[in-house]
C-alpha positions as CSV (number, residue, x, y, z in Angstrom):
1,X,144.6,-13.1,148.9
2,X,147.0,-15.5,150.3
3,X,146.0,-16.8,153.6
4,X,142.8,-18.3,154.9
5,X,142.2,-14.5,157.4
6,X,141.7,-12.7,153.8
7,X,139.0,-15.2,152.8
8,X,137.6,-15.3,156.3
9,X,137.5,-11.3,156.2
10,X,136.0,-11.1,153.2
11,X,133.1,-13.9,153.8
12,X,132.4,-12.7,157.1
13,X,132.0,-8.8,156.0
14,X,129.5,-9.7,153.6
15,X,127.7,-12.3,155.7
16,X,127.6,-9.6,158.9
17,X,126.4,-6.6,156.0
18,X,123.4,-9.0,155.0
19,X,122.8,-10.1,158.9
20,X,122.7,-6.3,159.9
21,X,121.0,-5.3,156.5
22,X,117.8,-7.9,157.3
23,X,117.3,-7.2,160.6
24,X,114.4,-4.9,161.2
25,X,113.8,-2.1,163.9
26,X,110.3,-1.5,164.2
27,X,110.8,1.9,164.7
28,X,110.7,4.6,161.7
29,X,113.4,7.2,161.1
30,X,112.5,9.9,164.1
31,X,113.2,6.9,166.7
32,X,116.9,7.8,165.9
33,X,116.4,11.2,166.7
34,X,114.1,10.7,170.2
35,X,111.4,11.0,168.4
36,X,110.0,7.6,169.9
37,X,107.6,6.6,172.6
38,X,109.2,3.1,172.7
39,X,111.7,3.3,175.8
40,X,112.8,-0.8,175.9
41,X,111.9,-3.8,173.2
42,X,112.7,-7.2,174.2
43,X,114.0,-9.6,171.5
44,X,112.3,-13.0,171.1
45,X,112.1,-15.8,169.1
46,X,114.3,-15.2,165.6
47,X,114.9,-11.7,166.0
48,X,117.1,-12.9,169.3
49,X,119.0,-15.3,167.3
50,X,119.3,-13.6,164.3
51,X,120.9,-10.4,166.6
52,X,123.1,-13.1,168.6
53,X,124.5,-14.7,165.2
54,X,125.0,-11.4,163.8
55,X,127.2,-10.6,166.9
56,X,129.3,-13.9,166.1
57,X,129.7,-12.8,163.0
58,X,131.2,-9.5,163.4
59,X,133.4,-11.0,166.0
60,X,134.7,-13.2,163.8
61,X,135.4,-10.6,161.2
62,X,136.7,-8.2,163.7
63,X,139.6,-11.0,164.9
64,X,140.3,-12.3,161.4
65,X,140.9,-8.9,160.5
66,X,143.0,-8.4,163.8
67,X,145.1,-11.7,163.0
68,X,145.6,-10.7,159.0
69,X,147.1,-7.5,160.6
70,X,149.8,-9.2,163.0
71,X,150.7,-12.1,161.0
C-alpha cells in the first residue's frame, strides 16, 4: 500500500460491506424469487439516509479503485 487510493479502497469496501450488510429488507427470502405481494416500498426516515450514504460510499470505492488503476 503506497498511495492514499489503496487506503481509500480498502476503508471504503469495508465501510460500504457493513452499510449494505445492516440494511434490512423487510421482505423474507421468496421476495427474491416473486414470491412477494409487496409491489413498491418507500424509504423514510434512516432507512433513506442510511441507503443514500451507502450509495456515497460505494461511489467512492468504485472511483478510488478507478484512479488506483490509471495512476
Amino acid at each position: 500500500m503506497d498511495s492514499i487510493f489503496d487506503y481509500l479502497i480498502v476503508i471504503t469496501g469495508a465501510l460500504a460491506a457493513l452499510l449494505i450488510l445492516i440494511q434490512t429488507r423487510g421482505a423474507n427470502l421468496g421476495a427474491g424469487f416473486g414470491g412477494s405481494s409487496e409491489i413498491n416500498t418507500v424509504r423514510r426516515g434512516a432507512e433513506r439516509s442510511l441507503h443514500q450514504i451507502t450509495i456515497v460510499v460505494v461511489l467512492a470505492f468504485a472511483l478510488s479503485l478507478i484512479f488506483s488503476i490509471l495512476k
